[in-house]
C-alpha positions, 0 to 999 in steps of 0.5 A: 499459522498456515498463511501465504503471504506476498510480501512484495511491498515492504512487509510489515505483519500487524499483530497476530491475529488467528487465522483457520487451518484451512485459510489462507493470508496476503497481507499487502503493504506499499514499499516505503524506504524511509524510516521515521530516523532517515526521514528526520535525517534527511530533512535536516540535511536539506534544511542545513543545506537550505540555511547555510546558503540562504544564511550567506545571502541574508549576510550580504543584504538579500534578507527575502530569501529566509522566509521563503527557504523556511516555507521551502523546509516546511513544504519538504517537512509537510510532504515527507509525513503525507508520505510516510502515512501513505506508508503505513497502508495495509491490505490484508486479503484473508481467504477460507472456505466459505468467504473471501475478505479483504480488509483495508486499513489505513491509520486507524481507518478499517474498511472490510468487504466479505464476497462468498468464495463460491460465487467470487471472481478475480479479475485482472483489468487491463489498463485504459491507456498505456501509461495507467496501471492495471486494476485487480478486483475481487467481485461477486453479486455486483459488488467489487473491491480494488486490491493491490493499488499500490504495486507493481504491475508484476507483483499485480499480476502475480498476485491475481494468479495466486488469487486465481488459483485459491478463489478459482471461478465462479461456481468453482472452489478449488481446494485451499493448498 
């Protein structure tokens, strides 16, 4: 399979799909350092914590303490999986020669935006103000589609010249190498 791909992110490739000779792949995941077993880890460390000291002061008469470090280890408990579904978000950018498609999968949601490479732009926009991110789209015939929100300024920057170089500019379709 002849494919680029910008692992970035914390790469997970989804199953194999076939891809043309003459195409090329990206395939974008967020960075996600906790494991389903590091995530359960953790929780029960912190609830272990959370009980024992909460446990002493129930054992001395504060018994309103309890319920209040259950709703604590169950908002913890709720935030970690929000997180971790965040986690599984891929963005898989396929380009031939006749189209670019970007595909955005999350859970088991799938959103696919195809723009003719011929007519395709990518451009980088800078941000609006100094603490937001930059934007990454692909456009053509007024359509457009954000790629890469999730990481970082380098990567995105990388990415929009590697973009550049195999999308080229409008009317421009440079040889897929």
């Amino acid at each position: 399979m002849n494919s680029d791909v910008i692992d970035g992110p914390a790469l997970r490739l989804p199953s194999p799909v076939f891809v043309a000779p003459d195409a090329r792949r990206f395939v974008l995941a967020p960075r996600c350092s906790l494991t389903p077993r590091t995530a359960r880890l953790f929780i029960g460390f912190v609830a272990a914590t959370t009980f024992a000291v909460a446990g002493f002061f129930t054992w001395n008469g504060f018994w309103p303490i309890l319920p209040f470090a259950g709703l604590e280890i169950a908002l913890l408990a709720w935030c970690v999986h929000l997180s971790m579904r965040k986690g599984q978000e891929r963005e898989i950018i396929t380009i031939t020669t006749e189209s670019v498609t970007v595909e955005h999968c999350f859970s088991d949601e799938r959103q696919t935006s195809v723009f003719p490479r011929h007519w395709a732009k990518v451009k980088l926009h800078a941000p609006s103000t100094a603490l937001h991110p930059s934007r990454l789209m692909l456009e053509s015939h007024g359509r457009a589609c954000e790629v890469g929100r999730f990481l970082t300024e380098d990567e995105r920057r990388g990415l929009a010249v590697r973009l550049k170089q195999l999308v080229g500019n409008v009317n421009e379709s440079p040889a897929l190498n």
